[in-house]
C-alpha positions in Angstrom: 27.6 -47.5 -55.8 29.3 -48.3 -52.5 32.1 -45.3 -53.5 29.4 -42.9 -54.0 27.6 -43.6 -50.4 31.2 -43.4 -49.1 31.6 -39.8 -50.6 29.0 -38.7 -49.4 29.4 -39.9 -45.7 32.9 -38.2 -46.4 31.5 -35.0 -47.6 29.3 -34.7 -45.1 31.4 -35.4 -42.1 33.6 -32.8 -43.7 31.2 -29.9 -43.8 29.9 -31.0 -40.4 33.3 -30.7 -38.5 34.1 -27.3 -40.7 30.9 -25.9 -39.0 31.5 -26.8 -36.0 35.0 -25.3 -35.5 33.8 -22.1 -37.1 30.8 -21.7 -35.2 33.4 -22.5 -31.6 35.9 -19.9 -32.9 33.4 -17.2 -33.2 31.7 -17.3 -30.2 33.2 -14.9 -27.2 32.9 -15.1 -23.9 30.2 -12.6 -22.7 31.8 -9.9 -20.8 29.9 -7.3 -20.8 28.3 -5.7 -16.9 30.6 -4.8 -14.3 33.5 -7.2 -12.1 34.9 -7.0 -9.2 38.2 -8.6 -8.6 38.3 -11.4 -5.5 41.1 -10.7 -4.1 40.9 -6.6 -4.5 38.8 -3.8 -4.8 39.8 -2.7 -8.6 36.5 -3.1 -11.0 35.9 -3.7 -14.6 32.5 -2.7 -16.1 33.0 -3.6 -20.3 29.9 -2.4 -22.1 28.6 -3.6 -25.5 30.0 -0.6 -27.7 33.3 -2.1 -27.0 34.7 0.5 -24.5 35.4 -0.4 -20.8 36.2 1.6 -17.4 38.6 0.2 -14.6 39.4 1.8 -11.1 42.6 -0.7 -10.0 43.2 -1.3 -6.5 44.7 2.0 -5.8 41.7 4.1 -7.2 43.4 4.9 -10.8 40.4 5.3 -13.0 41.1 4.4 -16.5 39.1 4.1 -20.0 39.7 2.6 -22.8 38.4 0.1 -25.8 38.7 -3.8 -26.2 38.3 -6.5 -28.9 37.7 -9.8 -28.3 37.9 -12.3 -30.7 36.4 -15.8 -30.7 39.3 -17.9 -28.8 39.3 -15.9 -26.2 41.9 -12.9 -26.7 41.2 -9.6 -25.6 42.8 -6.4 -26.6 43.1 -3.3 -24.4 43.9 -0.3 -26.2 44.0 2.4 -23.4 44.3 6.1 -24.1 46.4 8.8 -22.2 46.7 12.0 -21.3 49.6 12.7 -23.4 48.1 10.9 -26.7 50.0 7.5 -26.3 47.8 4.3 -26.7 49.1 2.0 -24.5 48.0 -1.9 -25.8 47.5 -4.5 -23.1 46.9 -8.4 -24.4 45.4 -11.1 -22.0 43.6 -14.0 -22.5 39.9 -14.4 -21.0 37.7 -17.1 -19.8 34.3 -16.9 -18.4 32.6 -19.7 -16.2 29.6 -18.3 -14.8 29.9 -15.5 -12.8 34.0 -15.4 -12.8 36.0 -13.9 -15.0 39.5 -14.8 -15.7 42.3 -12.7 -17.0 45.7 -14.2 -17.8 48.2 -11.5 -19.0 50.8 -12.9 -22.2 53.6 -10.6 -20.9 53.9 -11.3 -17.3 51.7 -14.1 -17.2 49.9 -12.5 -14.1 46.2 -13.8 -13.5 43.7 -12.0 -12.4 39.9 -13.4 -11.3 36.8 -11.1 -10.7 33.6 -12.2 -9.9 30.2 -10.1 -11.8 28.5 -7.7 -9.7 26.3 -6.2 -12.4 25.4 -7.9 -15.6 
């Protein structure tokens, strides 16, 4: 009797800790509304159809789509002019109205604090 109770603590411990991770990987940061960067006058606005405008800090406009996945990665695919799709990868945080980017390649971070939600 004493292995069956011990199971069962076991089996549900198990499906307790499962949950839990899955439910922490999907949730996303909420990014969505528009940021402007601290330190700069470039602006992000990311809306919830997944597409996103950006004028940087010299006025270049640009539009493009993101993904964002649970852990915090987001994907930039921007398009040009010429048909190219240029992919940027960063990773994101969010604590309350600041927005973090840190870029994989250069490892170049970026903060922007929300100016629209």
């Amino acid at each position: 009797m004493r292995n069956d109770k011990l199971k069962y603590i076991q089996a549900v411990t198990g499906i307790l800790a499962a949950t839990t991770i899955l439910v922490s990987c999907l949730h996303s940061p909420d990014i969505t509304g528009k940021w402007q960067e601290t330190r700069g006058r470039a602006i992000f606005e990311f809306r919830n159809d997944h597409t996103f405008s950006t004028v940087d800090n010299m006025g270049m406009h640009v539009d493009g789509k993101y993904n964002l996945d649970g852990q915090g990665n987001i994907r930039f695919e921007i398009q040009h002019e010429e048909s190219k799709i240029e992919i940027v990868d960063a990773k994101v945080t969010v604590a309350g109205d600041e927005l973090i980017f840190k870029f994989g390649d250069t490892g170049e971070v970026e903060r922007y604090r929300r100016v629209e939600p």
